[in-house]
PDB file of N, CA, C and O in Angstrom:
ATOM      1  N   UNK A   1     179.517 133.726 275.413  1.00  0.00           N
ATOM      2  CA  UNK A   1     179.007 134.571 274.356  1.00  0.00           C
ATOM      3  C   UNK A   1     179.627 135.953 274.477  1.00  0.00           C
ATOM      4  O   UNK A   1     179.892 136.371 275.604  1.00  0.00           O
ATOM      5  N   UNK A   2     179.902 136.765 273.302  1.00  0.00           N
ATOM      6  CA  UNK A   2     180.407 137.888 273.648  1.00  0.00           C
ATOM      7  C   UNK A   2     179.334 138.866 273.682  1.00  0.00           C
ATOM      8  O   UNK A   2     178.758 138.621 272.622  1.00  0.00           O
ATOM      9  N   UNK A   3     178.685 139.850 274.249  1.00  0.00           N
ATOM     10  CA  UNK A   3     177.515 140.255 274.351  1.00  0.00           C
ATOM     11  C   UNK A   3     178.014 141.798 273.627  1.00  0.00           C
ATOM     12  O   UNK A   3     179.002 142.499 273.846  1.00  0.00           O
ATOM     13  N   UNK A   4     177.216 141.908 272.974  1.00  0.00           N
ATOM     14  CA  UNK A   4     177.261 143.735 272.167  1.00  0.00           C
ATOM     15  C   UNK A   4     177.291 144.789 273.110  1.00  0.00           C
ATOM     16  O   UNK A   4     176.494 145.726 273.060  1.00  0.00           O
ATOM     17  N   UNK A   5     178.288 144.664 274.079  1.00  0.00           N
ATOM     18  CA  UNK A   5     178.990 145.811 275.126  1.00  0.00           C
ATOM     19  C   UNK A   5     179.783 146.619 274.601  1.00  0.00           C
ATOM     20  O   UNK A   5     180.558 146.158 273.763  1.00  0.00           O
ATOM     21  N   UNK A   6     179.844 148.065 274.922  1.00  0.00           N
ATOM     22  CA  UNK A   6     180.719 148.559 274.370  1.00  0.00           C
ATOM     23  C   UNK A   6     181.456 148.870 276.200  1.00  0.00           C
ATOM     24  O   UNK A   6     181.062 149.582 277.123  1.00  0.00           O
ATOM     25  N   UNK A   7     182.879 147.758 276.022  1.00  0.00           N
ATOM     26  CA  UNK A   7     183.489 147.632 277.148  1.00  0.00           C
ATOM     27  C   UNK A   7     183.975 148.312 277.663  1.00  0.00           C
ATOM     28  O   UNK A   7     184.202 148.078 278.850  1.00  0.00           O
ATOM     29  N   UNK A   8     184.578 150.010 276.843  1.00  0.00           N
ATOM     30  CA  UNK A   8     185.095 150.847 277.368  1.00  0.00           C
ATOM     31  C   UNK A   8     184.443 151.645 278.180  1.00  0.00           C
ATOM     32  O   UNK A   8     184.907 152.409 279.026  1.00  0.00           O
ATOM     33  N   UNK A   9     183.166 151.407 277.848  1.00  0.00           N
ATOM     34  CA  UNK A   9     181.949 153.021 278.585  1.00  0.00           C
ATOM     35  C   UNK A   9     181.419 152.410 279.524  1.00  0.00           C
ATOM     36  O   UNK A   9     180.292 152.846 279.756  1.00  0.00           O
ATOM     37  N   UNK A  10     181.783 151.451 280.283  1.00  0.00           N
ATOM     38  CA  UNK A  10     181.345 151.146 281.459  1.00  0.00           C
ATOM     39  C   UNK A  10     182.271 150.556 282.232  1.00  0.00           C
ATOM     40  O   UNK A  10     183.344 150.194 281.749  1.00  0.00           O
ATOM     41  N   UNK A  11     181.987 150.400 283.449  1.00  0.00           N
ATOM     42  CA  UNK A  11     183.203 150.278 284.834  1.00  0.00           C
ATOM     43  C   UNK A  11     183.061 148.784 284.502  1.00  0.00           C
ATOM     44  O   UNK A  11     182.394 148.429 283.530  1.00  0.00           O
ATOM     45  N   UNK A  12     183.644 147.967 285.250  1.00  0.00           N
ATOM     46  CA  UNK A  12     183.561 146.637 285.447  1.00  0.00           C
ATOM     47  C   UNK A  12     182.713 146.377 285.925  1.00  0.00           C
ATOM     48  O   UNK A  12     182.017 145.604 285.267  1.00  0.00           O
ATOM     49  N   UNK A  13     181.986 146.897 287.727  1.00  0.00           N
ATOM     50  CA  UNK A  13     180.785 146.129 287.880  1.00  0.00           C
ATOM     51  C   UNK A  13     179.890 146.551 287.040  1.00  0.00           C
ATOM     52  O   UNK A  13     178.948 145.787 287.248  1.00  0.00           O
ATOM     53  N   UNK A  14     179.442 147.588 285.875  1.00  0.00           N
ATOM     54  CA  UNK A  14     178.528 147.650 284.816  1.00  0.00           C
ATOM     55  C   UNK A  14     178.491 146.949 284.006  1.00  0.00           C
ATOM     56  O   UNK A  14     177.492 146.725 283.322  1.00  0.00           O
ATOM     57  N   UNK A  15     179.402 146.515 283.907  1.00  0.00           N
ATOM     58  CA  UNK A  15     179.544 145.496 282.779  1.00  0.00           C
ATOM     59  C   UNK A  15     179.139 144.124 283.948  1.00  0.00           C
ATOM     60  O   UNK A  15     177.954 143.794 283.985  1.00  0.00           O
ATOM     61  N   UNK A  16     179.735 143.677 284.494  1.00  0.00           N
ATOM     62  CA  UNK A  16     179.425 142.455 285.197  1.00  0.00           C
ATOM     63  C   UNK A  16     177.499 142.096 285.338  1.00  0.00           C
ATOM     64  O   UNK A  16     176.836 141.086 285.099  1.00  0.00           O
ATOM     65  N   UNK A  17     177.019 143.926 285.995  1.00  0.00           N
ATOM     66  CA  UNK A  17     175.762 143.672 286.088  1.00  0.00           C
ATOM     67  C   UNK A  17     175.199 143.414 284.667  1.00  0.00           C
ATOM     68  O   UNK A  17     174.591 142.351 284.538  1.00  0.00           O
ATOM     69  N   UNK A  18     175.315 144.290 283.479  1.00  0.00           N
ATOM     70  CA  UNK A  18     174.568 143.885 282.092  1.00  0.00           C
ATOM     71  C   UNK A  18     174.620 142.614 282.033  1.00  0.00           C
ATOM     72  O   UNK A  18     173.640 141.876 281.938  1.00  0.00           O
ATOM     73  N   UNK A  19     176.063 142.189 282.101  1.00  0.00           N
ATOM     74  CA  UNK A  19     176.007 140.375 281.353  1.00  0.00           C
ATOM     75  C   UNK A  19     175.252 139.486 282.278  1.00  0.00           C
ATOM     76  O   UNK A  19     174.864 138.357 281.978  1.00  0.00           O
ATOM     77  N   UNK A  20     175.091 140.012 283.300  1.00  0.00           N
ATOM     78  CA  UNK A  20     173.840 138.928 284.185  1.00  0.00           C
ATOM     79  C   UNK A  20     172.481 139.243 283.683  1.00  0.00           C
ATOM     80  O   UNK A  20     171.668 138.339 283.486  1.00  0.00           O
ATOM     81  N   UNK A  21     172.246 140.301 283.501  1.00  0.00           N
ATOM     82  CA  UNK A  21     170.902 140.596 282.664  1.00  0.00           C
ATOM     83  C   UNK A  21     170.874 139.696 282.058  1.00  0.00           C
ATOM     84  O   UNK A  21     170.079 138.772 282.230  1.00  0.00           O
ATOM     85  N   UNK A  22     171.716 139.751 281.222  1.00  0.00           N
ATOM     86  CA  UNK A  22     171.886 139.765 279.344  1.00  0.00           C
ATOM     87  C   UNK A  22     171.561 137.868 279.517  1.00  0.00           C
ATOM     88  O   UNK A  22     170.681 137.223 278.947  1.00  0.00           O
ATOM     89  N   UNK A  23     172.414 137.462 280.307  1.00  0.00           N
ATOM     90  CA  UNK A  23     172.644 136.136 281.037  1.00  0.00           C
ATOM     91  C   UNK A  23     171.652 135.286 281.538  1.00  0.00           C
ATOM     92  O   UNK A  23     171.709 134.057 281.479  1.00  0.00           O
ATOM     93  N   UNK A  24     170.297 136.258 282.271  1.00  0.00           N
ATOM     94  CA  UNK A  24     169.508 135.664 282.947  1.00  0.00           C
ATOM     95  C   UNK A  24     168.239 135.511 282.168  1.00  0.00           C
ATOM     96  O   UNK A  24     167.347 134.694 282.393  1.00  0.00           O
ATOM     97  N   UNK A  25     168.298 136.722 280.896  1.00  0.00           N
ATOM     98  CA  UNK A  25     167.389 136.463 279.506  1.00  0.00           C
ATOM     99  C   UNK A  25     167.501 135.261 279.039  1.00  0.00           C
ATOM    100  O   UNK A  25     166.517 134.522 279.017  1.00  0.00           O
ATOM    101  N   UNK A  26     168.621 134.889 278.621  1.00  0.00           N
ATOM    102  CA  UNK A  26     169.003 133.736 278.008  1.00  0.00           C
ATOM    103  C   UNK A  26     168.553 132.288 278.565  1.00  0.00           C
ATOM    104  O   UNK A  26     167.933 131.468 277.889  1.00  0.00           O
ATOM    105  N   UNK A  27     169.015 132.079 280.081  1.00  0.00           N
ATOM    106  CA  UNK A  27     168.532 131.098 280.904  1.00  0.00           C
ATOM    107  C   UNK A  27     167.000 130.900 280.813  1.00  0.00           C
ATOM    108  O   UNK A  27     166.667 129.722 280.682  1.00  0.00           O
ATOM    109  N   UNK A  28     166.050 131.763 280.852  1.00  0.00           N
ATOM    110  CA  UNK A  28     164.949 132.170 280.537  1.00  0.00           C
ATOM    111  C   UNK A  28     164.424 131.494 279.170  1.00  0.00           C
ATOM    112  O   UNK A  28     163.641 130.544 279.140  1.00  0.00           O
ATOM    113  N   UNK A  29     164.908 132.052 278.188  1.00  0.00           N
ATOM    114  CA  UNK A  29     164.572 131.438 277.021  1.00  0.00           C
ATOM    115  C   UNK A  29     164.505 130.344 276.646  1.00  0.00           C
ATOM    116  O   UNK A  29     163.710 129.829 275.860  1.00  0.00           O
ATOM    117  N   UNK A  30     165.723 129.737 277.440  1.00  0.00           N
ATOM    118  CA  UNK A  30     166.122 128.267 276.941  1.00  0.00           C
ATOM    119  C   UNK A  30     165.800 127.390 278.245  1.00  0.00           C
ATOM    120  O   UNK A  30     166.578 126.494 278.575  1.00  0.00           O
ATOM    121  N   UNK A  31     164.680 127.655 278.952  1.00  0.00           N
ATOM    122  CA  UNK A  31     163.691 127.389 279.633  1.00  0.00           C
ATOM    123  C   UNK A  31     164.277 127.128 281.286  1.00  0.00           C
ATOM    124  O   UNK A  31     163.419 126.732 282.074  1.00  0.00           O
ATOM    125  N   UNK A  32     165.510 127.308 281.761  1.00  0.00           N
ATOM    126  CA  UNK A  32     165.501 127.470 283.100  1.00  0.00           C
ATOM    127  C   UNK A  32     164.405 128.388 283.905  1.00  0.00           C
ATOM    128  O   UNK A  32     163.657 129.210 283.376  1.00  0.00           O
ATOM    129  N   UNK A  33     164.483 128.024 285.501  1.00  0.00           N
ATOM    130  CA  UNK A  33     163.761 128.810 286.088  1.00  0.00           C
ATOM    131  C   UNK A  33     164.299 129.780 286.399  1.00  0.00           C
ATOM    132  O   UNK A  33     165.308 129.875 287.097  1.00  0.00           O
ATOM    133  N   UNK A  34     163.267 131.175 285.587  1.00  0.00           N
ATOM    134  CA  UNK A  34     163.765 132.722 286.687  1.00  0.00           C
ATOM    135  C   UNK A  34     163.089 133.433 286.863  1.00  0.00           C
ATOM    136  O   UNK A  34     162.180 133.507 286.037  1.00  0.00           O
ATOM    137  N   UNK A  35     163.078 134.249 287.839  1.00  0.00           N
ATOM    138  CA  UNK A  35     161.697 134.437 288.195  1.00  0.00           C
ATOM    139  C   UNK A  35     161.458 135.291 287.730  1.00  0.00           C
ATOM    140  O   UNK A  35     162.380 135.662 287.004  1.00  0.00           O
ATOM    141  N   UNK A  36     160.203 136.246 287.716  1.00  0.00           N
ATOM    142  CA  UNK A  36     160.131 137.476 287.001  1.00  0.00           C
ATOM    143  C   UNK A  36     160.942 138.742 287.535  1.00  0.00           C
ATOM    144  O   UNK A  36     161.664 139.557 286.962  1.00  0.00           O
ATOM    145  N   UNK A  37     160.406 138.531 289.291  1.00  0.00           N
ATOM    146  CA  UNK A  37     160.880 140.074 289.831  1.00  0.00           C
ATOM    147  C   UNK A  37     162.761 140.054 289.710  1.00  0.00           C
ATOM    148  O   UNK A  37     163.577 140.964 289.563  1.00  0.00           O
ATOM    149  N   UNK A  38     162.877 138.829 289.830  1.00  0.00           N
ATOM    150  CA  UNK A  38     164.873 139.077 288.959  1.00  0.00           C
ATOM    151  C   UNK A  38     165.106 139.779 288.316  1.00  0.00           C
ATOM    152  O   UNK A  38     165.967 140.655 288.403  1.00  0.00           O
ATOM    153  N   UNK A  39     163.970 139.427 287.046  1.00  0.00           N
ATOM    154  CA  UNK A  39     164.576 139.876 285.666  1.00  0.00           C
ATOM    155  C   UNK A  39     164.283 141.819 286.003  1.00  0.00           C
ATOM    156  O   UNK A  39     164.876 142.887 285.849  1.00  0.00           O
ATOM    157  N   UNK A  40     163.201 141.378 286.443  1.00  0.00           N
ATOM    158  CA  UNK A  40     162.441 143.075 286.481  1.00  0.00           C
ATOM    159  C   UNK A  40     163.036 143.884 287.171  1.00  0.00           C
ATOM    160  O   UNK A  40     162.718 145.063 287.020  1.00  0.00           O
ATOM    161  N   UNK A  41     164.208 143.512 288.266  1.00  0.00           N
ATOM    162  CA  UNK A  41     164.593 144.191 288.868  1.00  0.00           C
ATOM    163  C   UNK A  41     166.979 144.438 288.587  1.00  0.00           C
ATOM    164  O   UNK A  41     167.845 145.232 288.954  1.00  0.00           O
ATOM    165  N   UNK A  42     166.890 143.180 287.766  1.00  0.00           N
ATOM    166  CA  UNK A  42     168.181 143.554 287.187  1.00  0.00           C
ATOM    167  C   UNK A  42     167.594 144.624 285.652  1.00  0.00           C
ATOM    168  O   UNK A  42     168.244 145.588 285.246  1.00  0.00           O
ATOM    169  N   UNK A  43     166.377 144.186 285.074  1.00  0.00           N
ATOM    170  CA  UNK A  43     166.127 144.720 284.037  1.00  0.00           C
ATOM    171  C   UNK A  43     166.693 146.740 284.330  1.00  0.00           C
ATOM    172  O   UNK A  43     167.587 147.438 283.852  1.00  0.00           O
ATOM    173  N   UNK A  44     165.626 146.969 285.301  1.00  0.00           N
ATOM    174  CA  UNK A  44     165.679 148.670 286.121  1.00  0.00           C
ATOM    175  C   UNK A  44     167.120 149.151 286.296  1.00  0.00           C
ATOM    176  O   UNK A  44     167.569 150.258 285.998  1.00  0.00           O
ATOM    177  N   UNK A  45     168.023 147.681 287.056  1.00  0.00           N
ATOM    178  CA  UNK A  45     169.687 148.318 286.881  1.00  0.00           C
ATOM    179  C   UNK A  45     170.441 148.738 285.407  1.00  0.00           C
ATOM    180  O   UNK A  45     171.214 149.669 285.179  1.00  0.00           O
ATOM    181  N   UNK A  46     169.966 147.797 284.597  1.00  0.00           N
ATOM    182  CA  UNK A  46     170.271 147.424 283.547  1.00  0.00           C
ATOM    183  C   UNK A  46     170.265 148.713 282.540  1.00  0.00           C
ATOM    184  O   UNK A  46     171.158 149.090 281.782  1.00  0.00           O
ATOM    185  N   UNK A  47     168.772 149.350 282.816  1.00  0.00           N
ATOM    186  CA  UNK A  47     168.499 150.834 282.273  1.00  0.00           C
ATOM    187  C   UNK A  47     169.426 151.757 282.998  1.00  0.00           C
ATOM    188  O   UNK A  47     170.232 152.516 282.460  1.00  0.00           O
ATOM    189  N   UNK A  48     169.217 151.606 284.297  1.00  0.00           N
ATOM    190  CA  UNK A  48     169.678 153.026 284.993  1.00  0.00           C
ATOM    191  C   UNK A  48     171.642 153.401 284.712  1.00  0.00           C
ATOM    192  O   UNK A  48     172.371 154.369 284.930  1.00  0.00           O
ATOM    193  N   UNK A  49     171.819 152.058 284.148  1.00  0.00           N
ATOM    194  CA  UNK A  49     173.578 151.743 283.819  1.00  0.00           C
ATOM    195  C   UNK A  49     173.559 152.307 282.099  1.00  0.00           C
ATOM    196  O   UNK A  49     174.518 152.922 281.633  1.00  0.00           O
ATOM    197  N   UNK A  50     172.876 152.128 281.653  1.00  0.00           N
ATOM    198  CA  UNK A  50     173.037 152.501 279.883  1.00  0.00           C
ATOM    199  C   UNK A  50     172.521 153.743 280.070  1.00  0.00           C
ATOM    200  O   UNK A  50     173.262 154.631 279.648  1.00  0.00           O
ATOM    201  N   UNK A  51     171.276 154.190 280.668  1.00  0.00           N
ATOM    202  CA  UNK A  51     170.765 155.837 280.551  1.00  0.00           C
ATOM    203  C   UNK A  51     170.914 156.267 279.493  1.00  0.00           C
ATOM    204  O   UNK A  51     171.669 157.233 279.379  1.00  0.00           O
ATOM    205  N   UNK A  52     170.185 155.660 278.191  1.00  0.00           N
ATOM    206  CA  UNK A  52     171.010 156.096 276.902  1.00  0.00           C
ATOM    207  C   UNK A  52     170.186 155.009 275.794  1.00  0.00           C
ATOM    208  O   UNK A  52     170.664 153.968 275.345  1.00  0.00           O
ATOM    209  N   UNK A  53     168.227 155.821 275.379  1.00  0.00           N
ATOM    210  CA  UNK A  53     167.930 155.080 274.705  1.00  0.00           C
ATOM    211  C   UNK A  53     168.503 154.741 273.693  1.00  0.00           C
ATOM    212  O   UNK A  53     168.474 153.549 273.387  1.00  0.00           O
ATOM    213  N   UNK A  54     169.206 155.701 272.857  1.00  0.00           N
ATOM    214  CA  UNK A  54     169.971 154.862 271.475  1.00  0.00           C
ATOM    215  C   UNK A  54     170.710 153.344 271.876  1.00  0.00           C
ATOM    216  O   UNK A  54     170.598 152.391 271.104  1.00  0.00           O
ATOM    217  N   UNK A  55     171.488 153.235 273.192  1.00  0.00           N
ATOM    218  CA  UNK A  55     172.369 152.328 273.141  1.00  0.00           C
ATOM    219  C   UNK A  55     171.744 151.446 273.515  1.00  0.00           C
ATOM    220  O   UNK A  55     172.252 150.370 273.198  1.00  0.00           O
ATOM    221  N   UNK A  56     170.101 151.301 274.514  1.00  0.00           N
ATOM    222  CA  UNK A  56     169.449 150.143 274.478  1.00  0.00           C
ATOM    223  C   UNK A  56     168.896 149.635 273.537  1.00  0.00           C
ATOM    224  O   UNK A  56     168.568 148.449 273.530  1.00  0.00           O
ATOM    225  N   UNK A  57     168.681 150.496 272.512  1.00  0.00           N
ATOM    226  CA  UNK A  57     168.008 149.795 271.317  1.00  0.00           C
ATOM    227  C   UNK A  57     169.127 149.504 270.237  1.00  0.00           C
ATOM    228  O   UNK A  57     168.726 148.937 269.221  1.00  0.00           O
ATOM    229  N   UNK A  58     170.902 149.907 270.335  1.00  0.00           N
ATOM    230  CA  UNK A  58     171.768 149.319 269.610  1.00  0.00           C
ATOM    231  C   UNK A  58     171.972 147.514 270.307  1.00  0.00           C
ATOM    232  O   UNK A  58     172.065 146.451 269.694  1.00  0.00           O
ATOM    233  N   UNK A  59     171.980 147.732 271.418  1.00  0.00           N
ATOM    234  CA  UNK A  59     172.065 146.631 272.202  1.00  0.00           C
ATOM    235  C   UNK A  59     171.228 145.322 272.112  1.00  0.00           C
ATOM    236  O   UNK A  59     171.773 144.231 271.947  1.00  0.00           O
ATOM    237  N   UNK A  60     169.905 145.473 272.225  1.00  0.00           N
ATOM    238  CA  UNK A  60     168.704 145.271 271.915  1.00  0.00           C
ATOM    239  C   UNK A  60     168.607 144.438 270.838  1.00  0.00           C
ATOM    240  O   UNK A  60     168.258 143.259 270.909  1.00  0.00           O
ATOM    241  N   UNK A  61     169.043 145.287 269.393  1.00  0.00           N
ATOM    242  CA  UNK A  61     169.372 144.885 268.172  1.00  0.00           C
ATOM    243  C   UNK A  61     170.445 143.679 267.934  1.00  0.00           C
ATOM    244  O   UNK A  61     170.201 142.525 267.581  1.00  0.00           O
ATOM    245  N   UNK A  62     171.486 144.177 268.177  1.00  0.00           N
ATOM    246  CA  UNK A  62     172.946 143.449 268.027  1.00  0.00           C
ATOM    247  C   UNK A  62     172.642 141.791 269.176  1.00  0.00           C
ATOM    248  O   UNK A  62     173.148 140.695 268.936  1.00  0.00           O
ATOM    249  N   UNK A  63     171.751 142.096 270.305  1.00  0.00           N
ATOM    250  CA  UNK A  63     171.594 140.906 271.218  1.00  0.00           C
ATOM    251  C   UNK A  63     170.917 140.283 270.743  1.00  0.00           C
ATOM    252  O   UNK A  63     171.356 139.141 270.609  1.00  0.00           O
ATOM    253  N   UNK A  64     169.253 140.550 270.090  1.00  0.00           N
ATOM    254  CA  UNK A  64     167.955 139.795 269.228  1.00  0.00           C
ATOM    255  C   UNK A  64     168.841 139.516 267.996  1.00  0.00           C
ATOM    256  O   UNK A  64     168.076 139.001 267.180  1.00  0.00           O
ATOM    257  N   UNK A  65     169.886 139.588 267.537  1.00  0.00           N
ATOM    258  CA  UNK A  65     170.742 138.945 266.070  1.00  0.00           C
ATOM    259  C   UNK A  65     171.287 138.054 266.644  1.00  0.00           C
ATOM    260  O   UNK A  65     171.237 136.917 266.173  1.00  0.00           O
ATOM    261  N   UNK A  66     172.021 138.346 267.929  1.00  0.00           N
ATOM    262  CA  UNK A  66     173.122 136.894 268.223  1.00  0.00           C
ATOM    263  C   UNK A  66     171.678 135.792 268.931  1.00  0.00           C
ATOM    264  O   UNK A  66     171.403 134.615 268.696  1.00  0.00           O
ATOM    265  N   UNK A  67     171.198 136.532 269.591  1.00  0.00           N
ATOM    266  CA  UNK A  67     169.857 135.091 270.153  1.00  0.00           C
ATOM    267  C   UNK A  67     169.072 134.904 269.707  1.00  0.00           C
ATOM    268  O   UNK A  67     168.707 133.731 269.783  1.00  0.00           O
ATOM    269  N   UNK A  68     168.201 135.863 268.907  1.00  0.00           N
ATOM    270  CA  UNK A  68     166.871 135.512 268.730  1.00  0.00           C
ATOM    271  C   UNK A  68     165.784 136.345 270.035  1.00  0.00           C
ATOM    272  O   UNK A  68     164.556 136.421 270.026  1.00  0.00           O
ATOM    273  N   UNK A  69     166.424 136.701 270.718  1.00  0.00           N
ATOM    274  CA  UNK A  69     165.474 137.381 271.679  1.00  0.00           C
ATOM    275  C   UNK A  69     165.650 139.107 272.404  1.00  0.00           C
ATOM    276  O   UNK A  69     166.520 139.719 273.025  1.00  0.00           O
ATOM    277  N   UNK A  70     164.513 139.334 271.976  1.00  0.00           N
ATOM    278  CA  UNK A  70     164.368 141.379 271.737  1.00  0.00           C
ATOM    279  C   UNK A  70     164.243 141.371 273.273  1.00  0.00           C
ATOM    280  O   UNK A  70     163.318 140.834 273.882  1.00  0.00           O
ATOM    281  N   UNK A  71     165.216 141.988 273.795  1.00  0.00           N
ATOM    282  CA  UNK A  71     164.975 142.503 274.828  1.00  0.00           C
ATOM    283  C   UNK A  71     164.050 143.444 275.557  1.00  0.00           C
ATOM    284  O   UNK A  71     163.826 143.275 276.755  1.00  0.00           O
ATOM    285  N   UNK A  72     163.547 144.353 274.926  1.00  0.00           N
ATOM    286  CA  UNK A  72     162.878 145.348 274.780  1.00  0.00           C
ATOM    287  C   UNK A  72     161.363 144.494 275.103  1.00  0.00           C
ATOM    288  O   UNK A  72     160.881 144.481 276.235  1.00  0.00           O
ATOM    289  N   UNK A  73     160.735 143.821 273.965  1.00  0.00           N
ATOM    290  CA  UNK A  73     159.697 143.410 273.951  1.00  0.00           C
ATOM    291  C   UNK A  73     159.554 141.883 275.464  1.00  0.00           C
ATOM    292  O   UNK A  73     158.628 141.740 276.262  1.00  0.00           O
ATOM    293  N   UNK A  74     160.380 141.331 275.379  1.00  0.00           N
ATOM    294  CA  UNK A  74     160.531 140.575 276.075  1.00  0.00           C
ATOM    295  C   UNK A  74     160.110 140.952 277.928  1.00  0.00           C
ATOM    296  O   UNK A  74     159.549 140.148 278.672  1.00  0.00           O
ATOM    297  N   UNK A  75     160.487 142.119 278.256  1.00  0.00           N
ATOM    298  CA  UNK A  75     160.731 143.047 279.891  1.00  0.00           C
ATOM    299  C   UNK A  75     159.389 143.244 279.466  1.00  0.00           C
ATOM    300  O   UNK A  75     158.513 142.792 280.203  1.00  0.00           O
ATOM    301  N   UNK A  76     159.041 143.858 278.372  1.00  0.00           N
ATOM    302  CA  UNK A  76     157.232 144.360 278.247  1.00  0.00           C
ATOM    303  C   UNK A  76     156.277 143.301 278.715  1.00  0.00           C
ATOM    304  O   UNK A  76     155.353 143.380 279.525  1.00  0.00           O
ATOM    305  N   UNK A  77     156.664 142.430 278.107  1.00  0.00           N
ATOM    306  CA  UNK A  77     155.780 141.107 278.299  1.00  0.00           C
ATOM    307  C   UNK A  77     155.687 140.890 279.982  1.00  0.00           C
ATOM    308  O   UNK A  77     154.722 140.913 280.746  1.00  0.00           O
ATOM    309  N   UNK A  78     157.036 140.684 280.190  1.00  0.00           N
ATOM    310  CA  UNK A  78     156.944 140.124 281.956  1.00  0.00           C
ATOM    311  C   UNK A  78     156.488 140.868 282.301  1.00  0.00           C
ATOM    312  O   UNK A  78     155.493 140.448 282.890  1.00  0.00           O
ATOM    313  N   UNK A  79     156.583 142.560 282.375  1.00  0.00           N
ATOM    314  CA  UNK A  79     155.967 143.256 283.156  1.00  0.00           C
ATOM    315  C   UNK A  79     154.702 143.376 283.014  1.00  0.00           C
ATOM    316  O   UNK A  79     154.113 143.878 283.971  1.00  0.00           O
ATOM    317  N   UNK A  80     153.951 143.003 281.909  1.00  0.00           N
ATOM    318  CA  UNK A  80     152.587 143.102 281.969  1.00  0.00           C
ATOM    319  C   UNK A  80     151.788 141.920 282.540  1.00  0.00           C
ATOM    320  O   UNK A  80     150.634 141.798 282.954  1.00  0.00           O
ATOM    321  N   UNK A  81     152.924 141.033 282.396  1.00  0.00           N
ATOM    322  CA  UNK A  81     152.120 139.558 282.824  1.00  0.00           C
ATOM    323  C   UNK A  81     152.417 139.716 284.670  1.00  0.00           C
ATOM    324  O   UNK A  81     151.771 139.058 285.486  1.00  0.00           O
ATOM    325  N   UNK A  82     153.216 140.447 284.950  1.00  0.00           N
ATOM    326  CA  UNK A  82     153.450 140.848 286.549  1.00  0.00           C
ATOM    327  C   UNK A  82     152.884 141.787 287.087  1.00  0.00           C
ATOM    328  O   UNK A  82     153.462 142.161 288.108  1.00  0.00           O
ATOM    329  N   UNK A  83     151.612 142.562 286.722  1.00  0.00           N
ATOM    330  CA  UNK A  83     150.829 143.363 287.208  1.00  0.00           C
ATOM    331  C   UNK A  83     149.593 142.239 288.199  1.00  0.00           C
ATOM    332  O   UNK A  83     148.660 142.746 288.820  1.00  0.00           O
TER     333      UNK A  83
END
């Protein structure tokens, strides 16, 4: 899948880490096992690499069009169901 990266503004391992995010959402959805604190804890890299709400919610957008699944709302969920 080509994931809504903008490839220039990040190093390679930034990019490597997003698409495992992006990657491990997906596995998730389409019902493999993963666990929560994975997601929750590539989720935290995932932010601290974009630092840049506009581009999580361009991302966000452009990713919930190609899958079907909002990233945003999705991390909310686990994390509330992981308290």
């Amino acid at each position: 899948m080509d994931y809504p990266i903008d490839y220039e503004a990040y190093s390679t391992e930034e990019i490597m880490d997003i698409v495992e995010f992006l990657n491990l959402l997906e596995r998730r959805a389409m019902g493999d096992a993963v666990r929560d604190e994975d997601l929750l804890r590539r989720y935290a890299n995932y932010r601290a690499i974009l630092n840049n709400q506009a581009e999580e919610k361009r991302i966000d957008k452009a990713f919930e069009a190609q899958t079907g699944i909002p990233i945003y709302k999705t991390m909310k969920a686990i994390e509330k169901s992981s308290r």
